[in-house]
FIKOLZA-1660 file (N, C-alpha, C; in steps of 0.1 Angstrom, whole numbers, plus 5000, padded with zeros to 4 digits):
% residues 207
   i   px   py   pz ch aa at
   1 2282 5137 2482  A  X  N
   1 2286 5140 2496  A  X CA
   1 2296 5151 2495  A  X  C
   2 2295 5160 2502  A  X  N
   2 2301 5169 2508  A  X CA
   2 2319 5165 2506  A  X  C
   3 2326 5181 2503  A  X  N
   3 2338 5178 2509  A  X CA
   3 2346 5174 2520  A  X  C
   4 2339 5183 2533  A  X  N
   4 2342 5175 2546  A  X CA
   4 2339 5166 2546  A  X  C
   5 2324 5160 2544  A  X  N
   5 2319 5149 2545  A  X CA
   5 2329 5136 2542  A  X  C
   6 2334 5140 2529  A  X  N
   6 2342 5130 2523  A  X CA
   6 2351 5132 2531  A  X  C
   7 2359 5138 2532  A  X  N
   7 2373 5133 2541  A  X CA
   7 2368 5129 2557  A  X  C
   8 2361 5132 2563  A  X  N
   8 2360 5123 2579  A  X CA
   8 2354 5110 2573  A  X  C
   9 2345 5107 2563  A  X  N
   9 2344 5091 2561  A  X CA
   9 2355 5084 2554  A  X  C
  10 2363 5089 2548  A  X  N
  10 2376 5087 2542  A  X CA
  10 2385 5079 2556  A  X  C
  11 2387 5092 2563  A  X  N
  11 2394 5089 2579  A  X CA
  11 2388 5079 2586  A  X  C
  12 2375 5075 2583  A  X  N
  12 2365 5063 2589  A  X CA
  12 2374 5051 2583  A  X  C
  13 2371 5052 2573  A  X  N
  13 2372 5039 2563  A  X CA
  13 2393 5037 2567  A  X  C
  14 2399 5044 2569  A  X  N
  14 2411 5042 2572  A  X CA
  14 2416 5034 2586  A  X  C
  15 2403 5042 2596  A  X  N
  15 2406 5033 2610  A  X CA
  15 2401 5019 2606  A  X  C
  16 2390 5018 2599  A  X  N
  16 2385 5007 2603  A  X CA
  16 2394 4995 2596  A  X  C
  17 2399 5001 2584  A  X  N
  17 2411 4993 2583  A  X CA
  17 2424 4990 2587  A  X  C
  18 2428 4996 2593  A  X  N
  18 2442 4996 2599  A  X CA
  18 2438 4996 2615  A  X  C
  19 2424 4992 2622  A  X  N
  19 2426 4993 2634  A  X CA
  19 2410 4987 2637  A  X  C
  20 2411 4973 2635  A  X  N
  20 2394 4969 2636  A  X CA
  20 2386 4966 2649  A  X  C
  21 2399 4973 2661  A  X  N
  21 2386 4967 2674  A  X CA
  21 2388 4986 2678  A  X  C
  22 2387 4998 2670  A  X  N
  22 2383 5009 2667  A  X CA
  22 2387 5017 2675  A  X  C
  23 2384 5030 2675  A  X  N
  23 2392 5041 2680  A  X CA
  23 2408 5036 2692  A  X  C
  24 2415 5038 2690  A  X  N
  24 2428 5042 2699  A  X CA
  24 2421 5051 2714  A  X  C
  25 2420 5049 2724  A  X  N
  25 2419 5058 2736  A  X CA
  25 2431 5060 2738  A  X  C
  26 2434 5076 2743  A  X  N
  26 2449 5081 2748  A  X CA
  26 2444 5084 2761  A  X  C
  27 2457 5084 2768  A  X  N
  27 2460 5088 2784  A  X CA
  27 2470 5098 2780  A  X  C
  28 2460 5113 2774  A  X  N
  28 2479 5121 2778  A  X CA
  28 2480 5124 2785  A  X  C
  29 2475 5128 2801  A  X  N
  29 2478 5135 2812  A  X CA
  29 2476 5142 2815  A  X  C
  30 2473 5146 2829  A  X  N
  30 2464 5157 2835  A  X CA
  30 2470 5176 2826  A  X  C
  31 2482 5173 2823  A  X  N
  31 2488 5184 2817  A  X CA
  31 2483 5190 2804  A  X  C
  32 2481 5178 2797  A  X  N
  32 2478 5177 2784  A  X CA
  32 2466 5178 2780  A  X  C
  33 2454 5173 2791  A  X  N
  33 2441 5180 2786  A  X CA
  33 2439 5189 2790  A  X  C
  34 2447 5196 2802  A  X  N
  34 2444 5208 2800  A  X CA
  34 2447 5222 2794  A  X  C
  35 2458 5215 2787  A  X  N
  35 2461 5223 2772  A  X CA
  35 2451 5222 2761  A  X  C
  36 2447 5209 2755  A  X  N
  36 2435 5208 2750  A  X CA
  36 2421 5212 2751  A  X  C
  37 2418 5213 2767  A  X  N
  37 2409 5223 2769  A  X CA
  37 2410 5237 2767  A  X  C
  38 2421 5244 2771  A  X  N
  38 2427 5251 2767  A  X CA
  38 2424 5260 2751  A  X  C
  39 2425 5252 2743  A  X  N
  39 2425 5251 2729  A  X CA
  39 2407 5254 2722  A  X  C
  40 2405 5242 2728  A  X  N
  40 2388 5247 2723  A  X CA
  40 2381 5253 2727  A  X  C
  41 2389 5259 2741  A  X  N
  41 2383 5271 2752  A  X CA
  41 2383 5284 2745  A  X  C
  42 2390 5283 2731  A  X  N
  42 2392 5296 2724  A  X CA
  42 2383 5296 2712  A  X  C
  43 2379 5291 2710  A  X  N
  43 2368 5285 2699  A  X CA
  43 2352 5294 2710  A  X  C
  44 2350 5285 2721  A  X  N
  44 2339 5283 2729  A  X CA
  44 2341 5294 2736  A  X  C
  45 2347 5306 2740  A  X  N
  45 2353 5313 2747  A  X CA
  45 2338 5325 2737  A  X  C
  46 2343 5326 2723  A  X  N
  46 2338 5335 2715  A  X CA
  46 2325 5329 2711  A  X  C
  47 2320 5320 2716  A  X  N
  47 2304 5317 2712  A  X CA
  47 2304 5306 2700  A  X  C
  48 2318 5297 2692  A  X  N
  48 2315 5291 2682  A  X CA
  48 2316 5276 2687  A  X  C
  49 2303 5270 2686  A  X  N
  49 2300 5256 2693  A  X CA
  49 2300 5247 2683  A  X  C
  50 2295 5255 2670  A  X  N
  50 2288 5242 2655  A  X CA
  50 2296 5248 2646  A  X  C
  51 2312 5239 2639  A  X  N
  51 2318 5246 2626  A  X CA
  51 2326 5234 2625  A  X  C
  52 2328 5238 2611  A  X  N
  52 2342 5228 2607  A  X CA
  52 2348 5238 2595  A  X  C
  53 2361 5233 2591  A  X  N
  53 2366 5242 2583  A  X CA
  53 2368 5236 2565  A  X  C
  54 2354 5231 2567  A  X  N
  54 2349 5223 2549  A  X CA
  54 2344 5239 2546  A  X  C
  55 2344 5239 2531  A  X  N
  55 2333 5242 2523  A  X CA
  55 2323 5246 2520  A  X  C
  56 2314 5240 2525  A  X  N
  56 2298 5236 2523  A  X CA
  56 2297 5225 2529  A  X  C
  57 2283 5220 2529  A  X  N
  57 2277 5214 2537  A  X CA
  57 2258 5216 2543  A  X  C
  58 2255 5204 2541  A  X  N
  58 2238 5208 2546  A  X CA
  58 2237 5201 2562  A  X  C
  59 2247 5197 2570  A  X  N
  59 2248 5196 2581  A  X CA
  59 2246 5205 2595  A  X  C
  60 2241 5214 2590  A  X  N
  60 2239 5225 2600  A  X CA
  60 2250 5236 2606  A  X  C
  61 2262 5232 2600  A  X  N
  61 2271 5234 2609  A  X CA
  61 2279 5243 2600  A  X  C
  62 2285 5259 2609  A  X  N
  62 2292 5264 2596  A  X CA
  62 2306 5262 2598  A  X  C
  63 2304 5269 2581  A  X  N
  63 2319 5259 2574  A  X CA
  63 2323 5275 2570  A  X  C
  64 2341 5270 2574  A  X  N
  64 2344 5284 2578  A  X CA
  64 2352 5289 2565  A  X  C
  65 2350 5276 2551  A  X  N
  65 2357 5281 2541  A  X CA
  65 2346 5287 2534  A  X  C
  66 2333 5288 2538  A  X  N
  66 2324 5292 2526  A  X CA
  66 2326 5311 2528  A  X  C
  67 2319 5318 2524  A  X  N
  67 2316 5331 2523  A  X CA
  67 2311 5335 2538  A  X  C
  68 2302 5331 2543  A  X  N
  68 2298 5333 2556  A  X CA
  68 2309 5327 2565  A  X  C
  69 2315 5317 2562  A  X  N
  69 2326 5314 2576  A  X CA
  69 2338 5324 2573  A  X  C
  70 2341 5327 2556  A  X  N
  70 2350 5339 2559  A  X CA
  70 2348 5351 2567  A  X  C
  71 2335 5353 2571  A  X  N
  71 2335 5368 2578  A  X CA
  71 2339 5363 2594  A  X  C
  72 2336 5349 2595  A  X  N
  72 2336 5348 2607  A  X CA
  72 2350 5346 2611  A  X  C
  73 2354 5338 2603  A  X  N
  73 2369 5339 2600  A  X CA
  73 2376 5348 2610  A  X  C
  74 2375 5363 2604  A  X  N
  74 2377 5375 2608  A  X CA
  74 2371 5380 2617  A  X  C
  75 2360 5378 2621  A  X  N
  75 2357 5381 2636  A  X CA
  75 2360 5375 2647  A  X  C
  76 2367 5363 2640  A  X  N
  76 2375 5352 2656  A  X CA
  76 2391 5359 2654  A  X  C
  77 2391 5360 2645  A  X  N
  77 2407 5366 2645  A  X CA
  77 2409 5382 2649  A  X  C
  78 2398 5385 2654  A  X  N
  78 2397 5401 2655  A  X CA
  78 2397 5400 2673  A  X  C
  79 2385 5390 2680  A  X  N
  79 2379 5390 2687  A  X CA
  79 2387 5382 2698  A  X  C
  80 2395 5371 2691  A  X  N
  80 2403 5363 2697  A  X CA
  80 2414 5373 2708  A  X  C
  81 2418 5382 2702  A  X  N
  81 2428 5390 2702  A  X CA
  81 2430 5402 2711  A  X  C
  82 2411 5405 2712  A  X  N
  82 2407 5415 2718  A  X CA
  82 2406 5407 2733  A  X  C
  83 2407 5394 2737  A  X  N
  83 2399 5390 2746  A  X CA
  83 2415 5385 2754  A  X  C
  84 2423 5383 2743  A  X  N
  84 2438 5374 2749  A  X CA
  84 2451 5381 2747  A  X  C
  85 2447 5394 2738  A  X  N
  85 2457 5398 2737  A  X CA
  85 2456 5415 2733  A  X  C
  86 2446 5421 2742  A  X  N
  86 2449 5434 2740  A  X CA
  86 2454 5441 2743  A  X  C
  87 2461 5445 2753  A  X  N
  87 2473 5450 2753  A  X CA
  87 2486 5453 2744  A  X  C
  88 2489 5435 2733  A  X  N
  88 2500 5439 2725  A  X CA
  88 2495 5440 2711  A  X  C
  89 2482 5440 2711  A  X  N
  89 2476 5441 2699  A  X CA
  89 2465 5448 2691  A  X  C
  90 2456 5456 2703  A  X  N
  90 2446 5465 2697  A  X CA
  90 2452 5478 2703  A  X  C
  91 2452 5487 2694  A  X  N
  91 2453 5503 2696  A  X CA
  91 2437 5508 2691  A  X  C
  92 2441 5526 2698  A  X  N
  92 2429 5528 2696  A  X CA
  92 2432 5538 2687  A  X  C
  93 2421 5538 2676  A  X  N
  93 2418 5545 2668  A  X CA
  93 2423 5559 2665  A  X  C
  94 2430 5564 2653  A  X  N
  94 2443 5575 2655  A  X CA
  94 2428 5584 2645  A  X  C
  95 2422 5579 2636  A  X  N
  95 2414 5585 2626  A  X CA
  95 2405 5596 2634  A  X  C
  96 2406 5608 2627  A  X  N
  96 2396 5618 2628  A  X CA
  96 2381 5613 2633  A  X  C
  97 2372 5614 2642  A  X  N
  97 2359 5609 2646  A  X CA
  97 2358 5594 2646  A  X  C
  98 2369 5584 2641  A  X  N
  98 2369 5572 2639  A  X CA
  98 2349 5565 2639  A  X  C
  99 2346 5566 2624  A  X  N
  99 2335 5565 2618  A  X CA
  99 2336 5547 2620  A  X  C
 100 2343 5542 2625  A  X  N
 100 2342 5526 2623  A  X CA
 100 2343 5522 2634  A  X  C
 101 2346 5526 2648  A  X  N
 101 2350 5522 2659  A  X CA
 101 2361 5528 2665  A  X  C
 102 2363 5524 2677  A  X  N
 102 2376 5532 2686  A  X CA
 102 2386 5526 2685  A  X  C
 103 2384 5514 2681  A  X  N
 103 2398 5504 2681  A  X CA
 103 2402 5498 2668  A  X  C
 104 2418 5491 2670  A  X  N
 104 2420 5490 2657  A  X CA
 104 2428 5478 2660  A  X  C
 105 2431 5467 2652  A  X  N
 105 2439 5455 2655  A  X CA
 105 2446 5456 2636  A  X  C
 106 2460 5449 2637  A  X  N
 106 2468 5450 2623  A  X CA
 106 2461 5438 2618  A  X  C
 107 2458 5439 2606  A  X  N
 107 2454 5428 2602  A  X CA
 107 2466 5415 2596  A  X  C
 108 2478 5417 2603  A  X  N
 108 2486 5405 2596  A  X CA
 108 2483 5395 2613  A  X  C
 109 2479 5405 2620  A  X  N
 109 2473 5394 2639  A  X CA
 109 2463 5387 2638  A  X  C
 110 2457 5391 2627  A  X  N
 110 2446 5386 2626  A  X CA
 110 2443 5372 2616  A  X  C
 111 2453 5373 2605  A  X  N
 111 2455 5363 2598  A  X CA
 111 2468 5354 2601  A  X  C
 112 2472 5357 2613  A  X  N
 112 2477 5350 2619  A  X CA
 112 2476 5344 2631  A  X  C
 113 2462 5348 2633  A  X  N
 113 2454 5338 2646  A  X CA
 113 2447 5327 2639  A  X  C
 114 2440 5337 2627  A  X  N
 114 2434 5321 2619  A  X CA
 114 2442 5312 2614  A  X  C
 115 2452 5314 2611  A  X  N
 115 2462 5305 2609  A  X CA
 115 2466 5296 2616  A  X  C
 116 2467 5300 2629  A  X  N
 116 2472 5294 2639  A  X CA
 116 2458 5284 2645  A  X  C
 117 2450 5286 2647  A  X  N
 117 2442 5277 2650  A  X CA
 117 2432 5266 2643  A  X  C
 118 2428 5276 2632  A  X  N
 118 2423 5271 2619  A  X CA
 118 2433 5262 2606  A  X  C
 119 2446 5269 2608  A  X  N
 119 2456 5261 2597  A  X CA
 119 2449 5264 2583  A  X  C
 120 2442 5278 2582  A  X  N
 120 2436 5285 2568  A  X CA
 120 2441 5298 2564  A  X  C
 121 2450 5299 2557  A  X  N
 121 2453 5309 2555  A  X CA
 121 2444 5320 2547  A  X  C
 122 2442 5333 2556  A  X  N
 122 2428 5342 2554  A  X CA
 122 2437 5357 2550  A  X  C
 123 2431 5357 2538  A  X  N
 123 2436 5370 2529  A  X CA
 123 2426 5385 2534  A  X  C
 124 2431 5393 2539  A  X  N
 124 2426 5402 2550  A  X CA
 124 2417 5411 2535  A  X  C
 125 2406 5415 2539  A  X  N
 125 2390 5423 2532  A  X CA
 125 2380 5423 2539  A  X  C
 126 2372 5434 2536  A  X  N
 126 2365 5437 2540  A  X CA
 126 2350 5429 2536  A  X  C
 127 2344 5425 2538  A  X  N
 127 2336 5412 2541  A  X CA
 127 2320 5423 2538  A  X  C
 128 2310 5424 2534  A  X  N
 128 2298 5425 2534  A  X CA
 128 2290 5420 2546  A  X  C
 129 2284 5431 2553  A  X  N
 129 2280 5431 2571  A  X CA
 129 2284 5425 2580  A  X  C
 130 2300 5428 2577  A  X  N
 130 2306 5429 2588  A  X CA
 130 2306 5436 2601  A  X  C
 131 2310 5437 2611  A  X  N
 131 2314 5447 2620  A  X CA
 131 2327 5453 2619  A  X  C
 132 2336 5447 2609  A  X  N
 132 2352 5447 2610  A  X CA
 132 2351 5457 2599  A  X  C
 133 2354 5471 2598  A  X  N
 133 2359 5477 2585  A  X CA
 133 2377 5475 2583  A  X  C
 134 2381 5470 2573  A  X  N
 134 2396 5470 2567  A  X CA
 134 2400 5480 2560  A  X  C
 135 2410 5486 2565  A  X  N
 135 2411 5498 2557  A  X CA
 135 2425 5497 2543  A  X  C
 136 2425 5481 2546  A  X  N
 136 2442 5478 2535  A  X CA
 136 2453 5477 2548  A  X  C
 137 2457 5475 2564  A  X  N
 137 2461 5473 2570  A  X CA
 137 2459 5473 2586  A  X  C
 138 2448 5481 2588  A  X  N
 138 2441 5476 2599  A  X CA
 138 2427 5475 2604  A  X  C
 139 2416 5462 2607  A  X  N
 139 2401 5464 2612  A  X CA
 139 2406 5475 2621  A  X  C
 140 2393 5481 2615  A  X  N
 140 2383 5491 2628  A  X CA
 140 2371 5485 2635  A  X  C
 141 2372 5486 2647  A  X  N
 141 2360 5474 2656  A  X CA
 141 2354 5485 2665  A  X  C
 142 2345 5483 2671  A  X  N
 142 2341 5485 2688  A  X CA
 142 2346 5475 2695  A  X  C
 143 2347 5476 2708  A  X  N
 143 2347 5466 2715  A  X CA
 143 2333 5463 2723  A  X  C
 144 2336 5452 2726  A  X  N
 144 2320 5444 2737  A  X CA
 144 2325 5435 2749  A  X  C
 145 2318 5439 2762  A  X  N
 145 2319 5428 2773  A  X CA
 145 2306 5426 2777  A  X  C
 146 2307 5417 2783  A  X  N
 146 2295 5413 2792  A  X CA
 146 2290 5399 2792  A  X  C
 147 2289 5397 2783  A  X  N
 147 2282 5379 2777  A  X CA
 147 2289 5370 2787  A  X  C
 148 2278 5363 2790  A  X  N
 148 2286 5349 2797  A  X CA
 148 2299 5341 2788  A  X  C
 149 2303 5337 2798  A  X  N
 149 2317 5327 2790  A  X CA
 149 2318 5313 2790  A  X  C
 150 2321 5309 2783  A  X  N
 150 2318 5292 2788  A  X CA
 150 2331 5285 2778  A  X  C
 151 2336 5275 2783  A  X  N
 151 2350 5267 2782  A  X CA
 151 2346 5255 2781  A  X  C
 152 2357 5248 2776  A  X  N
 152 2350 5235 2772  A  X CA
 152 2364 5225 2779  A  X  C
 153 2360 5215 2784  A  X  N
 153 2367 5204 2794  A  X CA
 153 2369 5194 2789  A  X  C
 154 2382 5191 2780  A  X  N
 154 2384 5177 2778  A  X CA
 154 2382 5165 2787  A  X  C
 155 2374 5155 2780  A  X  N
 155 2375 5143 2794  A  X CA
 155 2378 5129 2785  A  X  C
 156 2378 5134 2774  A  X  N
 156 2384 5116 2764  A  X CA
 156 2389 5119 2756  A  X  C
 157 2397 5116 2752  A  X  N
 157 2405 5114 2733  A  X CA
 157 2405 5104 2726  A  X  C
 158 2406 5105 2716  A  X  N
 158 2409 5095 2710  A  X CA
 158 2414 5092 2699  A  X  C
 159 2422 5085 2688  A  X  N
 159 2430 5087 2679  A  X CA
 159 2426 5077 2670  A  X  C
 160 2421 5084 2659  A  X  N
 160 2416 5080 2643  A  X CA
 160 2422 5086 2639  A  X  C
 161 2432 5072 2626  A  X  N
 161 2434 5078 2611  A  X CA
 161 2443 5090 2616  A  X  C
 162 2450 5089 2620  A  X  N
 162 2459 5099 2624  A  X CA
 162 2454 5113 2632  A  X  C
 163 2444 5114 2634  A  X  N
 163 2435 5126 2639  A  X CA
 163 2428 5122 2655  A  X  C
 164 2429 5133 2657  A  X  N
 164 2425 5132 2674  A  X CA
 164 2408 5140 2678  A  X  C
 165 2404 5128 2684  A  X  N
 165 2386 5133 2690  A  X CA
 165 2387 5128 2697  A  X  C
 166 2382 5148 2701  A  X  N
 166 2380 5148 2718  A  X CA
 166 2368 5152 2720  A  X  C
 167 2359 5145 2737  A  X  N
 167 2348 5149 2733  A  X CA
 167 2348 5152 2755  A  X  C
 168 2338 5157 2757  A  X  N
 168 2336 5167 2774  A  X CA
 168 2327 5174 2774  A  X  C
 169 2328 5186 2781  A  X  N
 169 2315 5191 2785  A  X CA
 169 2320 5203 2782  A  X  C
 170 2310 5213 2783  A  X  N
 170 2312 5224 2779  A  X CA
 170 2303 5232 2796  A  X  C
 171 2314 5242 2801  A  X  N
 171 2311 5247 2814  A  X CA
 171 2309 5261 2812  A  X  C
 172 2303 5269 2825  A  X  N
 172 2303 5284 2824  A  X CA
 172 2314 5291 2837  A  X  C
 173 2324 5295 2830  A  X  N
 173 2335 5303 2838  A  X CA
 173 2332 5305 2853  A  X  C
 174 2323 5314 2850  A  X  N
 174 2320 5318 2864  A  X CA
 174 2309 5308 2874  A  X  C
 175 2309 5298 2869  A  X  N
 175 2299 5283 2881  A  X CA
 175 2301 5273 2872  A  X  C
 176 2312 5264 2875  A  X  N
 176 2320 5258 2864  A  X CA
 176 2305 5244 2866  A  X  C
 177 2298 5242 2881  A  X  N
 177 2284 5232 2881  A  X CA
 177 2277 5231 2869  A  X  C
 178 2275 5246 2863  A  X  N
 178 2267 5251 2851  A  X CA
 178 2275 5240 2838  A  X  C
 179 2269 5230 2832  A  X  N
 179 2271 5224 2824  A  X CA
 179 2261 5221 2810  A  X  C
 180 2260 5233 2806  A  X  N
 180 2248 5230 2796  A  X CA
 180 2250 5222 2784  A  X  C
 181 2260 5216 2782  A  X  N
 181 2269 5209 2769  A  X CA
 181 2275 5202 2769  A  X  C
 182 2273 5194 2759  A  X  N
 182 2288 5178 2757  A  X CA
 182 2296 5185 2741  A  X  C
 183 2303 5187 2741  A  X  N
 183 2313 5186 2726  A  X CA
 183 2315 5171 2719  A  X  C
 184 2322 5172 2707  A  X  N
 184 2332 5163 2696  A  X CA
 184 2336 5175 2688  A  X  C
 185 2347 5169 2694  A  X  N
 185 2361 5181 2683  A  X CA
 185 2369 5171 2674  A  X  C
 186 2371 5171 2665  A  X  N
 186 2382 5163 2655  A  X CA
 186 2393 5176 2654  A  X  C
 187 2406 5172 2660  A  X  N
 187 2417 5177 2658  A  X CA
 187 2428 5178 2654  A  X  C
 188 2437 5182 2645  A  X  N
 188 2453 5176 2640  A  X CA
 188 2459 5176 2652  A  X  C
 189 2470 5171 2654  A  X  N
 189 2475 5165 2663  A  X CA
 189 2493 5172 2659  A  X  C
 190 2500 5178 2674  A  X  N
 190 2510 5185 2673  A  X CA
 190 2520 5175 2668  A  X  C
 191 2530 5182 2659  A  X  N
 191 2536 5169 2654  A  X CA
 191 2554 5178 2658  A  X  C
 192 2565 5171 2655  A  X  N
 192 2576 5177 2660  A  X CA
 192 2581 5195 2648  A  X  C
 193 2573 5192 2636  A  X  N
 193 2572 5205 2628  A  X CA
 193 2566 5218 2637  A  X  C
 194 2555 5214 2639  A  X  N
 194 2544 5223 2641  A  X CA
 194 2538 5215 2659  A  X  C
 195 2541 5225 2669  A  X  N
 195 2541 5222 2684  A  X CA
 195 2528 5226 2688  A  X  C
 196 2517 5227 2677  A  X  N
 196 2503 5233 2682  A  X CA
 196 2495 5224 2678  A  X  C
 197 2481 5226 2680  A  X  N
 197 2466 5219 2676  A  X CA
 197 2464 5224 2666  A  X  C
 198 2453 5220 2657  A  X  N
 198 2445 5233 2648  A  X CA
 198 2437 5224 2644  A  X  C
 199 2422 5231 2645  A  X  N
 199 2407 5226 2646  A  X CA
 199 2401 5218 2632  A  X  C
 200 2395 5211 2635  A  X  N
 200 2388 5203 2616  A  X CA
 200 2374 5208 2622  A  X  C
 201 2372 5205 2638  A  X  N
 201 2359 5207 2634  A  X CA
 201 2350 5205 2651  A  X  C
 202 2341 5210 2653  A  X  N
 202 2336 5212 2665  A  X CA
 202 2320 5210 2669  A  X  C
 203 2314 5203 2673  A  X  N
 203 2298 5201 2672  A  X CA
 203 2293 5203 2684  A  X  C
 204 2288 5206 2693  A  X  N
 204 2281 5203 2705  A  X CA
 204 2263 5202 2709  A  X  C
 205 2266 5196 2715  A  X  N
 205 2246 5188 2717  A  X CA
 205 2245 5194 2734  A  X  C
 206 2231 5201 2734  A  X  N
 206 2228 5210 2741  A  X CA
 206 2219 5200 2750  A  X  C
 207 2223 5202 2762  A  X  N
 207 2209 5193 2776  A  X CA
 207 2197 5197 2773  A  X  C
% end
């Protein structure tokens, strides 16, 4: 079995011991899922519906410590940034004909988005077909708009083994009716250290 694998049946085998009529349901409040939605909205915002942050795995779903989830890694930490925060965080390109793109983000924003959401710390390089060139302190990108957007709506929680699953629908921004998706997110849970979420893992099943 898989590394992830092993630790969510690990987390299985723990509720079912310490809590045998099964999952905990929470009431946090109309406030609070909508910070949670919030949270996976930034995941789902950038197109990533199927991941967890194991290793490997034959579950279909990518895993954002292998080689391929590192690039992606970096493209959510590039892209996150460009969508929520460009103004204090992408400049445009100072380099002569800029041969990589017009824009440029520092790469310590970058490994400090994945950090923040992911809880992985990502050692900034240049990745094999990427879009991102690293030059030793900042990607060079293009930018892109247009794609539809779609957000994801907490409507249950629940509390295993110390870890929180949440599961809703997944909507499109602009005709929130449009509901093509249900999610399950397994989450860490903000604790009085650390006042944020950060993701284990995200699956959604398509109508």
């Amino acid at each position: 079995m898989k590394k992830f694998a092993r630790a969510m049946a690990a987390w299985a085998l723990i509720v079912c011991a310490a809590a045998p009529a099964g999952a905990k349901t929470l009431d946090p409040g109309a406030a609070e899922l909508k910070k949670m939605s919030t949270f996976l909205s930034n995941f789902t915002e950038l197109g990533y519906y199927g991941f967890d942050v194991g290793e490997d795995g034959s579950d279909g779903l990518l895993h954002m410590k292998s080689e391929e989830g590192l690039a992606e890694l970096i493209r959510f930490g590039v892209w996150h940034n460009y969508v929520n925060n460009f103004k204090s965080r992408v400049k445009r390109c100072a380099d002569k004909n800029c041969p990589y793109g017009s824009l440029t983000i520092d790469g310590k924003f970058v490994a400090e988005t994945v950090k923040k959401y992911f809880d992985i710390d990502l050692k900034n390089r240049n990745v094999e077909g990427s879009d991102f060139h690293y030059d030793g302190k900042v990607y060079h990108f293009e930018g892109a708009d247009g794609e539809s957007v779609y957000y994801a709506q907490v409507k249950e929680v629940f509390e295993e083994a110390g870890m929180l699953r949440m599961t809703g629908d997944i909507y499109n921004v602009e005709d929130e009716s449009d509901r093509p998706a249900t999610f399950e997110a397994w989450v860490t849970p903000k604790t009085k250290q650390r006042n944020r979420y950060t993701i284990l893992s995200l699956e959604t099943q398509w109508k």
